[in-house]
C-alpha positions in Angstrom: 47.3 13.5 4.7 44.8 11.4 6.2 44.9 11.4 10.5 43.8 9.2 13.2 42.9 12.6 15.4 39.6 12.7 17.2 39.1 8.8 16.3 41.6 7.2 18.4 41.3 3.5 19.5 39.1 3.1 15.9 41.3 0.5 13.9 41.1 1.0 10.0 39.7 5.0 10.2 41.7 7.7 9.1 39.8 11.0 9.3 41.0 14.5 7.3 38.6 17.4 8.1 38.5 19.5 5.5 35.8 22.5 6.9 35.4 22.9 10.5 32.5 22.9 12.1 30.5 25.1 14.6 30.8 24.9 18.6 31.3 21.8 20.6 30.6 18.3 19.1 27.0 17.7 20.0 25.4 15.4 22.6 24.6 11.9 20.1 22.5 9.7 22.5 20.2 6.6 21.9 17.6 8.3 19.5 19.4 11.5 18.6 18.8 12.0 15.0 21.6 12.9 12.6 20.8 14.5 9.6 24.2 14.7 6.9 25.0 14.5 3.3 27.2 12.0 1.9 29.5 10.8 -1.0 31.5 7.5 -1.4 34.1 7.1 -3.5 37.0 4.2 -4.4 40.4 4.6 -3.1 41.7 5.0 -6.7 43.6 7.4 -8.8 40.7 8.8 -9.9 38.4 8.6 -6.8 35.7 7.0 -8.4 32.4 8.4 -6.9 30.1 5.6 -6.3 27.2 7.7 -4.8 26.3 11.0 -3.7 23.3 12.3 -1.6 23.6 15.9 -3.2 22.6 14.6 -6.7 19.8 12.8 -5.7 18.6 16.1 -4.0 18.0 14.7 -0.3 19.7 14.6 2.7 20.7 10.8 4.2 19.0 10.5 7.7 19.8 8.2 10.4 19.0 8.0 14.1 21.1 6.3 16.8 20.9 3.1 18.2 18.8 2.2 15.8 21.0 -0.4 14.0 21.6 0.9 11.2 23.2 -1.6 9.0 26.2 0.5 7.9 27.3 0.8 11.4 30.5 3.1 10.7 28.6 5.9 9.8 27.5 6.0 13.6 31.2 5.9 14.4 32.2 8.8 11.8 29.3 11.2 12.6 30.1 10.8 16.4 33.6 13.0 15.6 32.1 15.6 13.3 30.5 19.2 15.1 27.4 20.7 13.0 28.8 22.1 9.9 31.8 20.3 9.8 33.0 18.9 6.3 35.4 15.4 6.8 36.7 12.9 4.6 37.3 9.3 5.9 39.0 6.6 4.7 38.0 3.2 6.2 39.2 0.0 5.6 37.7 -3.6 4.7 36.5 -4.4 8.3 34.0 -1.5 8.2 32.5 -1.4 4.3 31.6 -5.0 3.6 27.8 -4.6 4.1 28.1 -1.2 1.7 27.1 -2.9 -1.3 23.5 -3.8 0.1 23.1 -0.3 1.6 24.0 1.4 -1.6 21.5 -0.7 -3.4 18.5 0.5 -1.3 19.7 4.1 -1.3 19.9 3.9 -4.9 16.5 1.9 -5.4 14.8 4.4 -3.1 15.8 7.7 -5.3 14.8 5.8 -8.5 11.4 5.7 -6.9 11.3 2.0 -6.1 11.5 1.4 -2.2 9.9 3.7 -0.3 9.5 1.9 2.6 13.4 1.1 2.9 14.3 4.9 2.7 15.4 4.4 6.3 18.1 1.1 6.0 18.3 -1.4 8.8 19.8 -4.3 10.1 17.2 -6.8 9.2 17.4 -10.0 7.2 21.1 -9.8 7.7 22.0 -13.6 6.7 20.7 -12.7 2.8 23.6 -9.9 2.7 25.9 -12.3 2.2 24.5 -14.4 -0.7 26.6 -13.1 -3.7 23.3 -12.5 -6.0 23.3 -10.0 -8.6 22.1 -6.6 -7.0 21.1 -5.0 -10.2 23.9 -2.4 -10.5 27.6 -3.5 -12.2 29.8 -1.2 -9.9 28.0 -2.7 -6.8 28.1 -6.2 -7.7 31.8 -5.6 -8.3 32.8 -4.2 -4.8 30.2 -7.0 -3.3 33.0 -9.4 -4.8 35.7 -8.3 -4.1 35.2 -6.0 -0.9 37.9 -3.4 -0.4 38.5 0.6 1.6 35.8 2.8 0.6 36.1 7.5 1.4 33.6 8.5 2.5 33.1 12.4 2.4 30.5 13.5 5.3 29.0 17.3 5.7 26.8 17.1 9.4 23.8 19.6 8.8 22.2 19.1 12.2 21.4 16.8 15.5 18.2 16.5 17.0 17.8 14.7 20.5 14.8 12.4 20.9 12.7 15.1 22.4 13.2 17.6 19.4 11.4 15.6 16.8 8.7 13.1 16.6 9.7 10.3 15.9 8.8 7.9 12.5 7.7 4.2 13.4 11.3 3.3 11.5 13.1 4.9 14.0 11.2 3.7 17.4 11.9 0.6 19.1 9.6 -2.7 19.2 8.2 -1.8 22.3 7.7 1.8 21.2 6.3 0.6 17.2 3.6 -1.8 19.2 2.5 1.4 21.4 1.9 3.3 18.4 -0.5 0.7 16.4 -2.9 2.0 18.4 -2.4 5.3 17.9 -1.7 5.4 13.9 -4.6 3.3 13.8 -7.6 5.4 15.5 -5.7 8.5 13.8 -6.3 6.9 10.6 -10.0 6.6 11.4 -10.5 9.9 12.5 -9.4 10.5 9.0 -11.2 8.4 7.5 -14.1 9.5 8.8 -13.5 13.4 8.0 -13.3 12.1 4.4 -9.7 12.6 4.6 -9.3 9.5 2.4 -5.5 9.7 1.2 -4.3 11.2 4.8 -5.7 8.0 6.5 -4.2 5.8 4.2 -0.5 6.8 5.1 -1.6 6.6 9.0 -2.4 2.5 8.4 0.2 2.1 6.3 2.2 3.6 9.1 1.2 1.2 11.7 1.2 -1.5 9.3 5.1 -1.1 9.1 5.2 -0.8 12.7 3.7 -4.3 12.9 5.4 -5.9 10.4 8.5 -4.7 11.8 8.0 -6.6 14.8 6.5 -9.6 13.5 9.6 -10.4 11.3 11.2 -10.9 14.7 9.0 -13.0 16.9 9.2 -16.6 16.2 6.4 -18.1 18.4 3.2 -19.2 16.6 0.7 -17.1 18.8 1.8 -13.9 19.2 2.7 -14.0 15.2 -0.9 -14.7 14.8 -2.2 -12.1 17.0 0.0 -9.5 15.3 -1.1 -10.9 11.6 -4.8 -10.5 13.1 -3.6 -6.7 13.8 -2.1 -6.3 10.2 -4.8 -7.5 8.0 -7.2 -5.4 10.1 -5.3 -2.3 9.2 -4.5 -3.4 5.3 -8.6 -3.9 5.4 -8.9 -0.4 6.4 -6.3 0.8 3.8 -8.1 -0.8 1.8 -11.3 0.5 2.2 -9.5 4.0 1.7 -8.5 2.8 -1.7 -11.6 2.2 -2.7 -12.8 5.5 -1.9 -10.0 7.1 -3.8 -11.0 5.1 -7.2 -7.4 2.6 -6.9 -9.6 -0.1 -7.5 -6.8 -2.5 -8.9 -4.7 -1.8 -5.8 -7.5 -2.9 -3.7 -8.0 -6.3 -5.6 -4.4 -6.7 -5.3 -3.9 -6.2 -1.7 -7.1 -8.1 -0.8 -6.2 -11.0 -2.8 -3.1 -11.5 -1.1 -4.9 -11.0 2.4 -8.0 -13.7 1.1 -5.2 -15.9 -0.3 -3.5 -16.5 2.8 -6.7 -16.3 4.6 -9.7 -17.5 2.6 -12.1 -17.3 5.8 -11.8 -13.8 6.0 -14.8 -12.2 4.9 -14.2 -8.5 4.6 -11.8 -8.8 2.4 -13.7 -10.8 -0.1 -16.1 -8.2 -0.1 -13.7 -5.1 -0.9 -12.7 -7.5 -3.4 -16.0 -8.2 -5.0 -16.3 -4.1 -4.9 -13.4 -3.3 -6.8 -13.9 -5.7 -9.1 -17.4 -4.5 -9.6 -15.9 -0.7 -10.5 -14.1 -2.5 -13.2 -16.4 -4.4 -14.7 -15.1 -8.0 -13.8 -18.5 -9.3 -13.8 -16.9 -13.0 -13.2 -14.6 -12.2 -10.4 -17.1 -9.6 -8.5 -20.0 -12.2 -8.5 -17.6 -14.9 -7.4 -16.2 -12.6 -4.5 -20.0 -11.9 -3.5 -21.2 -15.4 -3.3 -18.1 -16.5 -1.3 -19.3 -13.6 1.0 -22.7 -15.5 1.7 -21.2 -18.7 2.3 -19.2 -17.0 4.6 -21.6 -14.9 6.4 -25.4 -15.6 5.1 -26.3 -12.6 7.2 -24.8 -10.8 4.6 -26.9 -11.9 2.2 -29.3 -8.3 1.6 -26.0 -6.3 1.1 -24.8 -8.8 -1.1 -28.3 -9.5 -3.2 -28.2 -5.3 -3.8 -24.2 -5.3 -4.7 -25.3 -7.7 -7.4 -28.9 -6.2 -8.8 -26.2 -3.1 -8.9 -23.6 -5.1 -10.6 -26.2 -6.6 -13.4 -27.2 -2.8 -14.2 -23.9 -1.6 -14.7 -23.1 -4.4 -17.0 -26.0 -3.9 -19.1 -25.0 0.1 -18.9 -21.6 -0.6 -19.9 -22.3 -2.8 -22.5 -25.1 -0.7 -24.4 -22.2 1.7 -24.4 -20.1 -0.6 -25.8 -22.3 -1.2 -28.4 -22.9 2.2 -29.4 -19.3 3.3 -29.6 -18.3 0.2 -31.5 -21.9 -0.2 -33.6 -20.1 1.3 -36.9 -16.8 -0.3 -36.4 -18.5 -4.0 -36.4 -20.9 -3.0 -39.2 -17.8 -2.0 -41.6 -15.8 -4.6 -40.6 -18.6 -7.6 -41.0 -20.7 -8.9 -44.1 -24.8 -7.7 -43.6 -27.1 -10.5 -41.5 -29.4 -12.0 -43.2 -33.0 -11.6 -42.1 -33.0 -15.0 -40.1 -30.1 -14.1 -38.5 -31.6 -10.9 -36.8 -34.4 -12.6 -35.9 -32.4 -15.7 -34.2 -30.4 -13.0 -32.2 -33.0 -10.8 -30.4 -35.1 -14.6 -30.1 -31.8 -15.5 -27.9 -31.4 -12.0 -26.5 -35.5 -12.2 -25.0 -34.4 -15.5 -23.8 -31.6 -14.5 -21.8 -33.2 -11.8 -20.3 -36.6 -14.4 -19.0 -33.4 -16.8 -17.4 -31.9 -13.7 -14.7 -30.3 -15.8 -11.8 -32.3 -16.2 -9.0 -30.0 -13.8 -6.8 -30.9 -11.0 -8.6 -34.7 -10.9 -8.3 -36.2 -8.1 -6.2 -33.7 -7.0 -4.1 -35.8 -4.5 -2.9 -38.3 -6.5 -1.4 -35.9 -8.6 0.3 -34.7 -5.1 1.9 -37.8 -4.4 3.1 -38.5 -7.1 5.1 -35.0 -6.8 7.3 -35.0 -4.4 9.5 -31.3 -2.7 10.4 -31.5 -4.7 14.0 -31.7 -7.5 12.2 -28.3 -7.2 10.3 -25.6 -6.5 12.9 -22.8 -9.1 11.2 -23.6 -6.6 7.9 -23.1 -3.6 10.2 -19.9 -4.5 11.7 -17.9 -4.8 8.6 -19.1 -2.4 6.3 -17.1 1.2 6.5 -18.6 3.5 9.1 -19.0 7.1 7.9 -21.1 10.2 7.3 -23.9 8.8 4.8 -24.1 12.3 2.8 -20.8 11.5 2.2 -20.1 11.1 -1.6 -19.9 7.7 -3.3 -16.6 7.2 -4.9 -16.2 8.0 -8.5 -17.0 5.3 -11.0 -14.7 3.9 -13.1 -15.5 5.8 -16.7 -12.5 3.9 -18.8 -14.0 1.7 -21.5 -12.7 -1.3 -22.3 -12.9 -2.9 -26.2 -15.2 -6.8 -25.9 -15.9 -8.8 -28.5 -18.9 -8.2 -30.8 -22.0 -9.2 -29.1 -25.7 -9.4 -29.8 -27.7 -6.2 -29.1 -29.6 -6.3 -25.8 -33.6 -6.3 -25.9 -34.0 -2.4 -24.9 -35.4 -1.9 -21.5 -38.3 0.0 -20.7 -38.7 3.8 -19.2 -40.3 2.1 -15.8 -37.7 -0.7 -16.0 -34.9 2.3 -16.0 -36.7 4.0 -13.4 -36.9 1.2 -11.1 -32.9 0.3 -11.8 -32.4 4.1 -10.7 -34.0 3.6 -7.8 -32.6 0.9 -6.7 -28.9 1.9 -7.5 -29.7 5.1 -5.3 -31.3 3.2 -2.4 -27.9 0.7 -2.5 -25.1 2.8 -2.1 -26.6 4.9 1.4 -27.8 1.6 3.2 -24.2 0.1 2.6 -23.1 2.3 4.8 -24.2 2.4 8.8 -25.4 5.7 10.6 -22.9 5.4 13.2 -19.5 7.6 12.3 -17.3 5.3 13.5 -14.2 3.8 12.5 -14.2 2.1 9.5 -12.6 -1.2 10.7 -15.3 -2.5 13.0 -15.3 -6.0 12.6 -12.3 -6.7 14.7 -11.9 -5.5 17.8 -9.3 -2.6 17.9 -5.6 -3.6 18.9 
């Protein structure tokens, strides 16, 4: 039978231990972290399990204080020593808000919310809303509440000191004193060309901010803190890049330029990406808004596109060739006139090249580096011999086109040259941080 023993003065607990533990019940202060298995079940016949940490392979952490939004699991591990096994049964009063935790649990082991591994009391008016929460047996208990068991093995307690601490489980004050810190390790990163390492440091302080943010309600500091967010997504971003996730980049920068269409840097990543997949349209459209934003940027910007219009004509040559016998079976011959009408419109398009895209070289050479500091301070800041990141190589199938007049050995030289001369003098000599259009927070 289910007792009140070592929880008295708790209405609606009964506790049975079912293993003891090991010596004394440990110290749980403000920060200790409490690391435990559980299983909930229904108070039926058959003792329905609803969850269980053991078959999703992890063990449920969860650090005191820290409002946790299943607050009687605070209360429950408080009575068990390390190693102890217990079974509690708790009534109405103390597993209404189980529904929503269950859901995130559940949506984190399917691989689906990483970020809310670590559940929270934040947003707690939407718990309430009786919305579908994608699972039957939790919509079910979200309607009509009722006692849950939970069965709870302790594994181990560490005090604030033992462990360093993740930005879920610091304070505001404490998240807002790491920014700093997450950030400049993510540009040490960065910089070593630890590309994938950096990117979990911003993301890091990112939550840290955004954290914070969801709870301050005056315009100004909100704004100061957004400033401090879309310089670390930029950075993240720029990390992306260099790992080949080009269509994560366009996504995150498009949200950023969306809400912010004056922010420059991001409409360059964009353009970037887009240019590593080919979106001639969208890369030339991100690059022009750049130069209305910043005309100093205009040498960077007249390269990125003379680099652009090569790759195009590379990947649609390609093109060509790969789908050349395709089209050929699938199409009635062209007449003589025909063949001579195309290549007439193909000579014709080549004579009309927009305006931006004619000798970029020469506009390089008459701006010196001290003449460009706007183009300095937001490009990524990093060893030069550093490798470029690796081009996109999927092909994608377009519609049949006219064959391209073919370009000369010098004209292919010169293109070479060019492409070569781009990528280094994108990036400045200094090794710094790669975020240095806004001033650190």
């Amino acid at each position: 039978d289910m007792e009140n023993s070592l929880l008295h003065g708790t209405e609606g607990i009964k506790k049975n231990i079912l293993y003891g533990g090991t010596n004394d019940i440990p110290k749980f202060i403000t920060g200790s972290k409490v690391t435990f298995h559980f299983r909930t079940m229904l108070c039926n016949d058959d003792r329905t399990a609803l969850d269980d940490s053991r078959k999703v392979g992890m063990p449920m952490e969860l650090v005191i204080g820290n409002m946790f939004k299943l607050d009687v699991w605070e209360t429950l591990l408080r009575s068990m020593r390390v190693g102890e096994v217990a079974e509690f049964w708790c009534d109405v009063i103390h597993t209404g808000l189980y529904p929503m935790v269950a859901k995130s649990l559940r949506r984190i082991a399917e691989g689906k919310d990483p970020v809310d591994w670590h559940v929270h009391a934040c947003g707690m008016a939407n718990m309430f809303a009786y919305h579908s929460l994608g699972y039957e047996d939790l919509d079910e208990l979200q309607k009509e509440p009722q006692p849950l068991i939970f069965l709870l093995e302790l594994l181990k307690v560490q005090q604030p000191s033992e462990y360093e601490r993740e930005s879920w489980a610091l304070s505001d004050e404490e998240r807002l004193k790491a920014v700093p810190v997450r950030h400049d390790q993510g540009n040490k990163l960065y910089k070593q060309g630890r590309f994938e390492e950096a990117t979990l440091k911003y993301k890091e302080a990112i939550f840290c901010i955004k954290n914070v943010q969801s709870k301050v309600n005056q315009p100004a500091p909100w704004l100061k803190l957004e400033k401090m967010a879309n310089t670390l997504t930029l950075n993240y971003c720029q990390c992306l890049l260099r790992m080949a996730e080009y269509y994560e980049v366009i996504e995150h920068t498009s949200d950023i330029v969306n809400q912010h269409p004056g922010l420059m840097k991001g409409f360059y990543l964009r353009g970037k990406a887009h240019m590593e997949v080919w979106n001639e349209a969208e890369a030339r459209a991100d690059f022009h808004r750049v130069l209305d934003l910043d005309p100093g940027m205009k040498k960077i910007v007249k390269k990125d596109l003379a680099v652009l219009a090569m790759r195009m004509d590379e990947k649609k040559e390609e093109d060509r060739l790969k789908y050349k016998g395709m089209f050929t079976t699938a199409s009635a011959p062209k007449t003589p006139e025909q063949t001579m009408a195309g290549n007439m419109k193909a000579e014709e398009s080549l004579e009309q090249a927009p305006a931006d895209l004619e000798d970029p070289e020469q506009e390089a050479q008459q701006q010196s580096p001290e003449e460009e500091p706007q183009a300095q301070e937001i490009l990524e800041r990093e060893n030069p011999e550093q490798a470029s990141p690796p081009e996109e190589t999927t092909e994608r199938e377009i519609p049949t086109q006219k064959t391209p007049t073919p370009v000369t050995s010098e004209q292919t030289i010169q293109a070479q040259k060019n492409e070569e001369e781009t990528r280094p003098q994108l990036i400045t000599s200094e090794p710094e941080s790669p975020d240095s259009d806004v001033e650190d927070p």
